[in-house]
ZAVEX-118777 format. One record per residue (C-alpha): residue number from 1; residue in three letters; x, y, z. Coordinates in Angstrom, 1 decimal, always signed. Example, Ala and Ser with C-alpha at 12.3 -4.5 7.8 and 13.67 -1.06 7.14 Angstrom:
- num|residu|xx|yy|zz
- 1|ALA|+12.3|-4.5|+7.8
- 2|SER|+13.7|-1.1|+7.1
END
This chain:
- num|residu|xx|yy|zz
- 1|UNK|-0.8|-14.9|+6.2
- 2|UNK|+0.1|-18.7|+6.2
- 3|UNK|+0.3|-20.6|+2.6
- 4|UNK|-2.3|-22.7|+2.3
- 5|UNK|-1.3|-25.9|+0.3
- 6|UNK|-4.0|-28.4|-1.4
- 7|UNK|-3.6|-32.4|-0.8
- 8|UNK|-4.1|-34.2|-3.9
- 9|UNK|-7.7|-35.1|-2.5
- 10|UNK|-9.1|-31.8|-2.1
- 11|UNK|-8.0|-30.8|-5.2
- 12|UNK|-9.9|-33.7|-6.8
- 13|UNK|-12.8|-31.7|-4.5
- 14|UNK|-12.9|-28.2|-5.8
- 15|UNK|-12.4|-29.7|-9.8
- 16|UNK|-15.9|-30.8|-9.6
- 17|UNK|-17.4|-27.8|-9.5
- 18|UNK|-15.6|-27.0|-12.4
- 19|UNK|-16.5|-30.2|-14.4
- 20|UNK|-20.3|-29.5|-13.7
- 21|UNK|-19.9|-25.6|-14.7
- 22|UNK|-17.9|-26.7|-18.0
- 23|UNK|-20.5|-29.6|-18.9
- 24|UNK|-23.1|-27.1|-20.9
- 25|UNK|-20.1|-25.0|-22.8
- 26|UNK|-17.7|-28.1|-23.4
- 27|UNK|-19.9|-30.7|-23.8
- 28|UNK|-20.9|-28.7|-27.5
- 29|UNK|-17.0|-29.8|-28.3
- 30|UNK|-16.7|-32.9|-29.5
- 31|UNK|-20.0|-34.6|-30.9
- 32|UNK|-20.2|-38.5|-31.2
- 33|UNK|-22.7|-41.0|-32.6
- 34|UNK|-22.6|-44.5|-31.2
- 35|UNK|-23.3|-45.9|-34.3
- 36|UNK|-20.8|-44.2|-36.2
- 37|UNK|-17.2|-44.0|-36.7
- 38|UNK|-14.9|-41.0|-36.2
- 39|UNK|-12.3|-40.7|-39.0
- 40|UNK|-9.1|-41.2|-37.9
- 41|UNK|-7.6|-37.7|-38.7
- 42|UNK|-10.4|-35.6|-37.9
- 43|UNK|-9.5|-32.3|-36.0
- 44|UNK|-11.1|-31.5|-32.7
- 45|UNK|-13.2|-28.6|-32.3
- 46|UNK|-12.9|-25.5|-29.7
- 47|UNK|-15.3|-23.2|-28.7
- 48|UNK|-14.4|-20.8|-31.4
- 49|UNK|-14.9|-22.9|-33.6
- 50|UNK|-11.1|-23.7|-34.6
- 51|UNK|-9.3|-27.5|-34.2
- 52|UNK|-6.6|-28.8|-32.6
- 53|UNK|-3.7|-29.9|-35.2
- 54|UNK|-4.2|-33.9|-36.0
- 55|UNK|+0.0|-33.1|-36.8
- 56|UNK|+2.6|-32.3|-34.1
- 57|UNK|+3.2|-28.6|-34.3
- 58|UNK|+7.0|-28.6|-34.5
- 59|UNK|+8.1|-24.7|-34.5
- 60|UNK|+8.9|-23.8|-31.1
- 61|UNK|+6.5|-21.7|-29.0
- 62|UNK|+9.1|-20.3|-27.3
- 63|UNK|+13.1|-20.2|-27.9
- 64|UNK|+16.0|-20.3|-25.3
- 65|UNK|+17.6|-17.3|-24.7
- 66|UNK|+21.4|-17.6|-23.3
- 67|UNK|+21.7|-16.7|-19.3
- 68|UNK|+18.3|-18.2|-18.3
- 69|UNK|+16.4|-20.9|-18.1
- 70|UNK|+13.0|-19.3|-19.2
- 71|UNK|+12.1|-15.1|-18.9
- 72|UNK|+10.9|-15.9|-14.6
- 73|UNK|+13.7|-17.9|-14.1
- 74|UNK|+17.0|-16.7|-14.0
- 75|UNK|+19.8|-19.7|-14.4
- 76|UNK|+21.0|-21.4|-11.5
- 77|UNK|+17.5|-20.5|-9.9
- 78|UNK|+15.8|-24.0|-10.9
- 79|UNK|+15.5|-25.3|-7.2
- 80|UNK|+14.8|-23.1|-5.6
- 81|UNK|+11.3|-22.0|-8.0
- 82|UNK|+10.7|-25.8|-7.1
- 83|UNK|+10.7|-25.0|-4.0
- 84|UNK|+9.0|-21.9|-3.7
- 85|UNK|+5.8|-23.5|-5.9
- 86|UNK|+3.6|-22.9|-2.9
- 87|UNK|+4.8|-19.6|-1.4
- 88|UNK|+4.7|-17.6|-5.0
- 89|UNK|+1.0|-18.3|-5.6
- 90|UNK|-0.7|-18.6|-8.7
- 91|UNK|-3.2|-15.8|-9.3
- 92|UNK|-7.1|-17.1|-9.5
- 93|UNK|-7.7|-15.6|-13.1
- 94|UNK|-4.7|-17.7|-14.3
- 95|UNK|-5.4|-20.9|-12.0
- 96|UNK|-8.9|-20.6|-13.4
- 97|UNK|-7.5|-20.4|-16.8
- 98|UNK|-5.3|-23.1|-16.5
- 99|UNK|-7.7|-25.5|-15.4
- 100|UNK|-10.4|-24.6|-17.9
- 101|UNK|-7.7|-25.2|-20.6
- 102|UNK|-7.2|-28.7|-19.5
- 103|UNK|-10.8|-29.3|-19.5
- 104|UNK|-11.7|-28.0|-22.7
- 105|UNK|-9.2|-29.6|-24.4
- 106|UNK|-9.5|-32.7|-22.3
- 107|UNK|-13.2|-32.6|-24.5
- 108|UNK|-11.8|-31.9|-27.5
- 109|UNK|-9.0|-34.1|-28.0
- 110|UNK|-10.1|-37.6|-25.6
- 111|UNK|-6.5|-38.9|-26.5
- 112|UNK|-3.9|-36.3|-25.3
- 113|UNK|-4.4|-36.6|-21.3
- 114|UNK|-3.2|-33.1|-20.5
- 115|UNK|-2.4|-32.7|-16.8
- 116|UNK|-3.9|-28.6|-16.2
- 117|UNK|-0.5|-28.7|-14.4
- 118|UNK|+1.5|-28.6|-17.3
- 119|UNK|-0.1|-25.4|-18.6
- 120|UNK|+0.3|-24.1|-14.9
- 121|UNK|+4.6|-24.7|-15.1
- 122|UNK|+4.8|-23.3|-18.2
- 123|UNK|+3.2|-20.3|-17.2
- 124|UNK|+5.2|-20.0|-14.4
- 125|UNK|+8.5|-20.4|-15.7
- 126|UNK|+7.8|-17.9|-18.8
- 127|UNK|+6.2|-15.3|-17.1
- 128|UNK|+5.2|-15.9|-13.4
- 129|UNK|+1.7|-16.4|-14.2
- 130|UNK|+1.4|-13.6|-15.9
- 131|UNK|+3.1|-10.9|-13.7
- 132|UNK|+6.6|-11.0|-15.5
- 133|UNK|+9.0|-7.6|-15.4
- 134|UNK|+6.7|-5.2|-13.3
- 135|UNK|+3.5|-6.9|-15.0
- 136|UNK|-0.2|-7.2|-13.2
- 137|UNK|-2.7|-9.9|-14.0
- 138|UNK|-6.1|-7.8|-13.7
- 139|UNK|-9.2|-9.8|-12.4
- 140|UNK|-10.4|-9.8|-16.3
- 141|UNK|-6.5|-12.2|-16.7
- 142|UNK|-4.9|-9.7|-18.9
- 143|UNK|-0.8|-9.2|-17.5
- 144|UNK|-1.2|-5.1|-17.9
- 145|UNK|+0.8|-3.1|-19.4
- 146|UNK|+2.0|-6.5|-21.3
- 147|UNK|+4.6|-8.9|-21.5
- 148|UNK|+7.0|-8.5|-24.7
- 149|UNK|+10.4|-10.4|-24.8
- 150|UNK|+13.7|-9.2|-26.0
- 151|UNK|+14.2|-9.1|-29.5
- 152|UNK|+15.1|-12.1|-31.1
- 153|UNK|+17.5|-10.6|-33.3
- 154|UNK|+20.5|-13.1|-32.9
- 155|UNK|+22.1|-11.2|-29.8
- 156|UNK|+22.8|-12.5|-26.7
- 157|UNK|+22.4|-15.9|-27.8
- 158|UNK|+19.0|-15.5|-29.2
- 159|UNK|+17.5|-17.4|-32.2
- 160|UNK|+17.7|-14.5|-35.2
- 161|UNK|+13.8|-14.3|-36.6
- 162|UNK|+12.3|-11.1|-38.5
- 163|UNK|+9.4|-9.6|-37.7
- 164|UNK|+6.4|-11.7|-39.4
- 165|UNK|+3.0|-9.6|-37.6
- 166|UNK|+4.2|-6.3|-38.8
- 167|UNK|+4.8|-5.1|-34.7
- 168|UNK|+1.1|-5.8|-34.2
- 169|UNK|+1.3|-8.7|-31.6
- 170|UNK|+4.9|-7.5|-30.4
- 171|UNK|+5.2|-3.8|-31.1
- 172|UNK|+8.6|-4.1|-33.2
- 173|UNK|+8.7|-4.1|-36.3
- 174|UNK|+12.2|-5.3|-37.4
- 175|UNK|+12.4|-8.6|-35.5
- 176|UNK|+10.2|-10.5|-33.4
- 177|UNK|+9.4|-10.8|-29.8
- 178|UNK|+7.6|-13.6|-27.7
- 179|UNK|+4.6|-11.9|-25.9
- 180|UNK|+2.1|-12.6|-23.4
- 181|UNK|+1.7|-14.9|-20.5
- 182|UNK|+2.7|-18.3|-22.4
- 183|UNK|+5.4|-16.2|-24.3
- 184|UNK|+4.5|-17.0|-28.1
- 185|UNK|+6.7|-16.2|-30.7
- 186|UNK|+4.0|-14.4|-33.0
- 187|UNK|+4.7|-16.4|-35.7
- 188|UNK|+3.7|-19.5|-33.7
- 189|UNK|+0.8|-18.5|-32.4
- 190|UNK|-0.9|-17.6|-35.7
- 191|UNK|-0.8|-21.4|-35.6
- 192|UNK|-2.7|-22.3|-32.5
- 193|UNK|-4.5|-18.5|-31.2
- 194|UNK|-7.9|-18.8|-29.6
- 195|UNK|-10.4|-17.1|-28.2
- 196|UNK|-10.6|-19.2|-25.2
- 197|UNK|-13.7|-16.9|-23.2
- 198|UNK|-15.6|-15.4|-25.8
- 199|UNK|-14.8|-11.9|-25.7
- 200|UNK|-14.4|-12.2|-30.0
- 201|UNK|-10.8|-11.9|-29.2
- 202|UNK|-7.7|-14.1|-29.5
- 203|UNK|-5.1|-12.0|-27.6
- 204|UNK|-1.5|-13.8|-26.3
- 205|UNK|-1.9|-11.2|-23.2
- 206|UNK|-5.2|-12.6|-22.5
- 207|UNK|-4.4|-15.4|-20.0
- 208|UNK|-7.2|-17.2|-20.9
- 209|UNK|-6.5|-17.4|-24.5
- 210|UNK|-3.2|-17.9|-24.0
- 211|UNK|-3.5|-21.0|-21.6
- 212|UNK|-5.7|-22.9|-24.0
- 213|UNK|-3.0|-22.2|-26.7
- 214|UNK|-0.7|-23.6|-25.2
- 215|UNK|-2.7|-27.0|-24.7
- 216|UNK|-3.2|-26.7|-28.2
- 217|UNK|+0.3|-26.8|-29.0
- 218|UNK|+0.9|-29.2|-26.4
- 219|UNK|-1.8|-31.6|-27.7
- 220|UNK|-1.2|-31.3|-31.4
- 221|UNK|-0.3|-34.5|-32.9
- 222|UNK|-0.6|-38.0|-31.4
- 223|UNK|+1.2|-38.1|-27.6
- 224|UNK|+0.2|-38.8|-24.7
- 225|UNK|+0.5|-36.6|-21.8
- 226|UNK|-0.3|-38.6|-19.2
- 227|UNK|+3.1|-40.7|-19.6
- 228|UNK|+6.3|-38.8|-18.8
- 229|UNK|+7.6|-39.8|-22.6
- 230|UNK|+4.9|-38.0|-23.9
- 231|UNK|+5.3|-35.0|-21.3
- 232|UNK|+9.1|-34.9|-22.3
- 233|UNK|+8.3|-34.6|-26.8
- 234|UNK|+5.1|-32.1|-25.8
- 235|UNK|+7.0|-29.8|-24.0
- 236|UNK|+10.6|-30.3|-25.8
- 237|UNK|+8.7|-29.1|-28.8
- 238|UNK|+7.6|-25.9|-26.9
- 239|UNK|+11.1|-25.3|-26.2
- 240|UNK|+13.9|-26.8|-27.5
- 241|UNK|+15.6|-26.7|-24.3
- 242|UNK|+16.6|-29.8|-22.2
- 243|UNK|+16.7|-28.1|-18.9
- 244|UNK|+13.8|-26.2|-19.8
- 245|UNK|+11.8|-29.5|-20.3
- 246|UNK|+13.2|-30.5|-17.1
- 247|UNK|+12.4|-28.0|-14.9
- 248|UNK|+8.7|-27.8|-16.6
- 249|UNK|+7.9|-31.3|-15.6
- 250|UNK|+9.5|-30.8|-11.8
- 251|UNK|+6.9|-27.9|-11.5
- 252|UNK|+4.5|-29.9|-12.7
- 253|UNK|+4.5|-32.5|-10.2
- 254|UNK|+5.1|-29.9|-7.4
- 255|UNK|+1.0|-28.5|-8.5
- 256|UNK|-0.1|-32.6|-9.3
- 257|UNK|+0.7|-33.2|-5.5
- 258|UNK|-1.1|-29.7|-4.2
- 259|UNK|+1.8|-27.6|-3.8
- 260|UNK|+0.3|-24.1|-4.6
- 261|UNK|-1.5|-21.7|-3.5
- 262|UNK|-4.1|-19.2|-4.8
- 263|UNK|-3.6|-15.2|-4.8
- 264|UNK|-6.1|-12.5|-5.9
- 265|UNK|-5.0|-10.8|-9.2
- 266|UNK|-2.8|-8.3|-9.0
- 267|UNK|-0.8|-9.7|-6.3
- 268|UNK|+2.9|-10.0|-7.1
- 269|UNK|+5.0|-12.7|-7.5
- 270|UNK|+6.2|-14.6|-3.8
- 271|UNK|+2.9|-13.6|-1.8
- 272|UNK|+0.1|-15.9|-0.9
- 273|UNK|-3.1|-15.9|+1.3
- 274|UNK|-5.4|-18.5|+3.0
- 275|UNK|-9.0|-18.0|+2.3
- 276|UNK|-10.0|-19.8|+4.6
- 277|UNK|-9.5|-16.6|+6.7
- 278|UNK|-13.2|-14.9|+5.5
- 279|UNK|-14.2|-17.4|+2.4
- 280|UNK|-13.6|-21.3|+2.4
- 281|UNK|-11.2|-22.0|-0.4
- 282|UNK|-13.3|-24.3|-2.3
- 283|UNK|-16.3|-21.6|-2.5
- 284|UNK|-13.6|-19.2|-3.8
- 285|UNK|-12.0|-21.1|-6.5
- 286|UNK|-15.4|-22.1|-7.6
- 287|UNK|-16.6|-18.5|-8.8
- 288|UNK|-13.9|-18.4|-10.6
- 289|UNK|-14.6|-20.9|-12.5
- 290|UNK|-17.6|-19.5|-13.9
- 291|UNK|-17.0|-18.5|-17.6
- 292|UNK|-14.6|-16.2|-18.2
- 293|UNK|-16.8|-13.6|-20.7
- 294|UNK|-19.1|-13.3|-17.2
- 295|UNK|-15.9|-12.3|-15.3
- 296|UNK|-15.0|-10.2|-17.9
- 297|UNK|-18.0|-8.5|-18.3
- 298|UNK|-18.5|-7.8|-14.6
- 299|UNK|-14.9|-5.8|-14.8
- 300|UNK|-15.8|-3.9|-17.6
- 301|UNK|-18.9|-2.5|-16.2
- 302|UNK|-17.3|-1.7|-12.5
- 303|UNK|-14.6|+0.2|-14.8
- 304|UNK|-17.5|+2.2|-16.9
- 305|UNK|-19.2|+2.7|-13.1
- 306|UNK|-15.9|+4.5|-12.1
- 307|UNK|-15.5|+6.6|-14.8
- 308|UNK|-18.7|+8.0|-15.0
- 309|UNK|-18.9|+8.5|-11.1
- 310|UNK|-15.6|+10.0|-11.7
- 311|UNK|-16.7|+12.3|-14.3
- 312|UNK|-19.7|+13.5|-12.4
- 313|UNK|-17.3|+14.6|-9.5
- 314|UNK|-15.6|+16.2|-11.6
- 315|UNK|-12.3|+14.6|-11.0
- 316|UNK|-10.5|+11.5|-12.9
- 317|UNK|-10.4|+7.6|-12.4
- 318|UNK|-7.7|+6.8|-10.3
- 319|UNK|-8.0|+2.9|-9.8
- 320|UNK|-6.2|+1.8|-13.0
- 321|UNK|-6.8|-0.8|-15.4
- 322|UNK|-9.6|-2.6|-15.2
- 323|UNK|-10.2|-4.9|-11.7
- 324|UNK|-7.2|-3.1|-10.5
- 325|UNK|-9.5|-1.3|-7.9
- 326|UNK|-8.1|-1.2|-4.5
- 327|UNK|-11.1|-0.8|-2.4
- 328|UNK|-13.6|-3.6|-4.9
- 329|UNK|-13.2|-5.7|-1.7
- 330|UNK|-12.2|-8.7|-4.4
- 331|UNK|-13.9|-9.8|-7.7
- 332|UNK|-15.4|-13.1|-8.6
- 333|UNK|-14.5|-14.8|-5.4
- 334|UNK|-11.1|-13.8|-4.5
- 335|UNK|-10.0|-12.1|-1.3
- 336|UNK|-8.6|-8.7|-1.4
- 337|UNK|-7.3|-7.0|+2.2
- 338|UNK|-10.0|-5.0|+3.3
- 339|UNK|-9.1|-1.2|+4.1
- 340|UNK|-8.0|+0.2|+7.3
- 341|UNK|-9.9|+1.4|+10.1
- 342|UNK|-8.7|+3.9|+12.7
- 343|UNK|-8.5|+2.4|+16.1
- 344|UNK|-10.7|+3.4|+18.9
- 345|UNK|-9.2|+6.1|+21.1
- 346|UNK|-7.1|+7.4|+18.6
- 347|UNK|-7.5|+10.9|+19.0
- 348|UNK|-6.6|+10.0|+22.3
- 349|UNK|-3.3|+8.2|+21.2
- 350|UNK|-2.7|+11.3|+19.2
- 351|UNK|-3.3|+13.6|+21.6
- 352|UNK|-0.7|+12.2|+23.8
- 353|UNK|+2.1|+11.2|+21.2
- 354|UNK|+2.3|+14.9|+20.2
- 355|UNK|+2.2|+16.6|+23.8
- 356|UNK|+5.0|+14.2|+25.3
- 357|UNK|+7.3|+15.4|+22.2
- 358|UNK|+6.8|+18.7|+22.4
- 359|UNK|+7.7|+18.3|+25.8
- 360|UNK|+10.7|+16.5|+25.2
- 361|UNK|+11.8|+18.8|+22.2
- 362|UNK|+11.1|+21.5|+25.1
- 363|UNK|+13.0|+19.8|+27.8
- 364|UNK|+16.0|+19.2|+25.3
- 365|UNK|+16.0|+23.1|+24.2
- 366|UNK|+16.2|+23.8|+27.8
- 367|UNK|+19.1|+21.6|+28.6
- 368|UNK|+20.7|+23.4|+25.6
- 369|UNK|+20.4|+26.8|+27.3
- 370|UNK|+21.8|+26.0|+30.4
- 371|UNK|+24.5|+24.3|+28.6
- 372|UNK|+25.4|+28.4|+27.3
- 373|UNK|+25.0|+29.8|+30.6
- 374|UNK|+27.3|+27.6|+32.3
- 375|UNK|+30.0|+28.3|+29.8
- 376|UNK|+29.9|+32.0|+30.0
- 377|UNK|+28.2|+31.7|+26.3
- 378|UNK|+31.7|+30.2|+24.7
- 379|UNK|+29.4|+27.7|+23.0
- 380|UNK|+27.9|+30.9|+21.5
- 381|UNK|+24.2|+29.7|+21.5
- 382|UNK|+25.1|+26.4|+19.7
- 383|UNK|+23.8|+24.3|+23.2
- 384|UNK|+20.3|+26.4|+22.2
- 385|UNK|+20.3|+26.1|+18.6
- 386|UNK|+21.1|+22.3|+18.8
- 387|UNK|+18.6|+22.0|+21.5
- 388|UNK|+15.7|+23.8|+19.4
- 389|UNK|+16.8|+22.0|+16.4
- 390|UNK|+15.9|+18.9|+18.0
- 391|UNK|+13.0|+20.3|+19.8
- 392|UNK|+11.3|+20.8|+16.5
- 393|UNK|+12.8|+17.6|+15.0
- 394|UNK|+10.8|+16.2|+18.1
- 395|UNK|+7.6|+18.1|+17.6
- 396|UNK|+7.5|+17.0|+13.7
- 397|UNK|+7.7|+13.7|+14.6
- 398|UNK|+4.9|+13.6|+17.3
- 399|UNK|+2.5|+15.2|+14.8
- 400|UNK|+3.5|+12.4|+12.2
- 401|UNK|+2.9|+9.6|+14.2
- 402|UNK|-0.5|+11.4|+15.3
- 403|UNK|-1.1|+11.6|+12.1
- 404|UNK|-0.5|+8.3|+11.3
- 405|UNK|-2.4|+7.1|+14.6
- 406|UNK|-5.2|+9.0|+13.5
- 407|UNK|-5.1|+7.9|+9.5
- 408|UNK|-5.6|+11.4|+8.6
- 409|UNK|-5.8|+12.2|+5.1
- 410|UNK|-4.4|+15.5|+5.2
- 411|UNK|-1.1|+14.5|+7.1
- 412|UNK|+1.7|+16.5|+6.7
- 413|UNK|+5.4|+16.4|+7.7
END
C-alpha cells in the first residue's frame, strides 16, 4: 500500500481531538489560583500522582554502546533511518503514546515545551518503536516477549554497571541491562517510572509508561525544549552521545514536518498503510487516543473471550499475546488486512489446473517410452522412469496450485 505522509497542517488537525479527549484527565494536573503564587520549585504533578524533577536528572537513561549508534540503528546507518522516517511507520499504540506524553506533560510542567516528536525519535532509534530484535508491540503497547539490552558489564565498549533491581526489571542479576521501548537503565528509571494509563503499573515495556518517562527525564530541570539549545542538553543527558543527540533531533524534525506514517501494532519495522483505504486517517488516530486503560481493557477481555471459547472446544488459544489476534479485523481504530476469500469459479480454476498436469505428466511419460522403444531398450527404461518421475512431479504440482486456488485447508503436497 502507498505511505501516506501528514503535512504539518493536518497534523495540527487530528491533535485536536486529542486535546479535547485529554482535557478532563489532564486538566486534574496542574491546579492554579489567579490570586496566588506558585512557588518557584514546586514539582509538577502526573496522573499517578508522582512529579516531575524541579532538578536536571543527570544519570544517563541510556548509555552508548561501541558499533552503534543506538540498539535500531546500526553505525553508518544514520541517513538512511532519516530517510526511511515515513516508510518504517510508527505503530498507533506508540504514536498514541507519544503524543499523550507530550500532552500530559505539556500540563504538568507549562515551561519545558516538549515537541511529542522528541519522544517519537528516541523511540525510534532505541528500539524501533517498540519492535526491536524480533519484538511485537501488541494493541494494549507492550513490545512482547520484551526488549532487554546487552549486559552492561564493561565489554564491547559498554559502560561497566552491576545489577541494582535484583534481575527484576532486566532478568540478570549480575549486571544490568537497559529494557523496554525507551531502553532505561533500571537504575534510572527508578528515578522517573510511571504509570502513564492507569493499569496500577509502571512497566519500562509498557510503551505508554515508558513514553511519558522519558518526557519526564527530558523535562526535568529548567530547559527549554522548544529551542534547539535546550533540545541538544535534554537529550545529551539521555545519552551521552554526540551523534546520538544528533541523529535524535534530525528524526525529530523529519515527524515535526509530517514525515511518518501510522501502522497497526504488530506490524514490523519498514511496512506502512494508508487508512484512507477503508477508515479516514483522522477517525483512526482519534480512537486511539482514547485513554489507554480503555484500550487496555478491551484487549484483555477479547483475550479472556478466546480462551474460554477455546476451552469450551476443547482445543487451546492459538492467537498469542494479547491483541495479537489475526482475524480481530483491527483494535481501537487501526486497520488490520482483512482475510482472504476464495475467488469465484475456483473449483473451476482447480479443476482445470490439475487435469492439464496430469496430462502433461502423461504426455511426458509417453514421450519417455517411445524414447526405449526406439533404442531397442539400451536406455533400459530410464526414458520411462524419467518420464513418470516427471509425470508425478507434474500431477503434485497441479493439485498444489488447486489447492492453493481453492484455499483449502486440508492441502497437501
Amino acid at each position: 500500500m502507498s505511505s501516506r505522509s501528514l503535512s504539518r497542517r493536518s497534523k495540527a488537525i487530528t491533535l485536536v481531538p486529542l486535546a479535547v479527549l485529554s482535557a478532563v484527565w489532564t486538566g486534574s494536573l496542574v491546579t492554579s489560583s489567579a490570586n496566588a503564587e506558585q512557588p518557584a520549585q514546586v514539582a509538577a504533578s502526573l496522573p499517578d500522582g508522582t512529579s516531575v524533577p524541579s532538578d536536571a536528572i543527570e544519570a544517563p537513561a541510556s548509555v552508548p554502546v561501541a558499533g552503534i549508534i543506538a540498539p535500531a540503528v546500526p553505525q553508518g546507518s544514520a541517513d538512511s533511518v532519516v530517510s526511511g522516517a515515513s516508510s518504517n511507520g510508527i505503530p498507533a499504540p506508540a504514536l498514541s503514546a507519544y503524543q499523550r506524553a507530550g500532552q500530559i506533560i505539556g500540563a504538568a510542567d507549562k515551561s519545558c515545551n516538549l515537541p511529542w516528536e522528541i519522544v517519537a525519535a528516541i523511540g525510534r532509534v532505541e528500539s524501533d518503536h517498540g519492535r526491536y530484535n524480533g519484538n511485537k508491540l501488541t494493541d494494549e503497547g507492550l513490545s512482547k516477549p520484551g526488549i532487554y539490552g546487552i549486559p552492561l558489564n564493561g565489554k564491547n565498549g559498554t559502560q561497566a554497571i552491576n545489577d541494582t533491581d535484583g534481575g527484576q526489571l532486566d532478568k540478570d542479576t549480575v549486571f544490568d541491562r537497559a529494557v523496554g521501548a525507551m531502553q532505561f537503565i533500571p537504575s534510572t528509571w527508578q528515578v522517573v517510572k510511571v504509570d502513564a494509563d492507569g493499569d496500577g503499573e509502571r512497566n519500562p515495556q509498557d510503551v505508554d509508561d515508558s513514553a511519558l518517562a522519558t518526557a519526564v527525564y527530558l523535562c526535568s530541570g529548567k530547559d527549554d525544549l522548544s529551542e534547539r539549545a535546550g533540545q541538544e542538553a535534554a537529550v545529551y543527558r539521555y545519552n551521552h552521545s554526540r551523534e546520538y543527540v544528533d541523529l535524535v533531533l534530525r528524526i525529530m524534525e523529519a515527524y515535526s514536518s509530517g514525515d511518518y506514517t501510522a501502522v497497526p501494532s504488530g506490524a514490523q519495522g519498514g511496512s506502512s498503510f494508508s487508512p484512507s483505504n477503508s477508515t479516514s486517517y483522522s477517525a483512526s488516530i482519534q480512537k486511539s487516543y482514547e485513554v489507554a486503560r480503555e484500550r487496555k481493557a478491551k484487549a484483555r477481555a477479547a483475550q479472556v473471550r478466546r480462551e474460554r471459547a477455546a476451552q469450551s472446544s476443547g482445543g487451546s488459544s492459538s492467537t498469542g499475546s494479547l491483541g495479537e489476534s489475526p482475524s480481530s479485523g483491527g483494535t481501537d481504530g487501526v486497520i488490520s488486512p482483512s482475510s482472504p476469500t476464495a475467488p469465484s469459479g475456483s473449483d473451476t480454476v482447480s479443476g482445470t489446473v490439475k487435469e492439464t498436469t496430469k496430462k502433461l505428466g502423461d504426455t511426458v511419460k509417453g514421450a519417455g517410452d517411445s524414447v526405449d522403444k526406439a533404442t531397442g531398450g539400451a536406455t533400459g527404461g530410464t526414458g520411462g522412469a524419467v518420464g513418470g518421475t516427471v509425470g508425478e512431479v507434474l500431477d503434485s504440482t497441479g493439485k498444489i496450485v488447486g489447492c492453493v486456488v481453492t484455499l483449502l485447508e486440508d492441502c497437501r503436497p
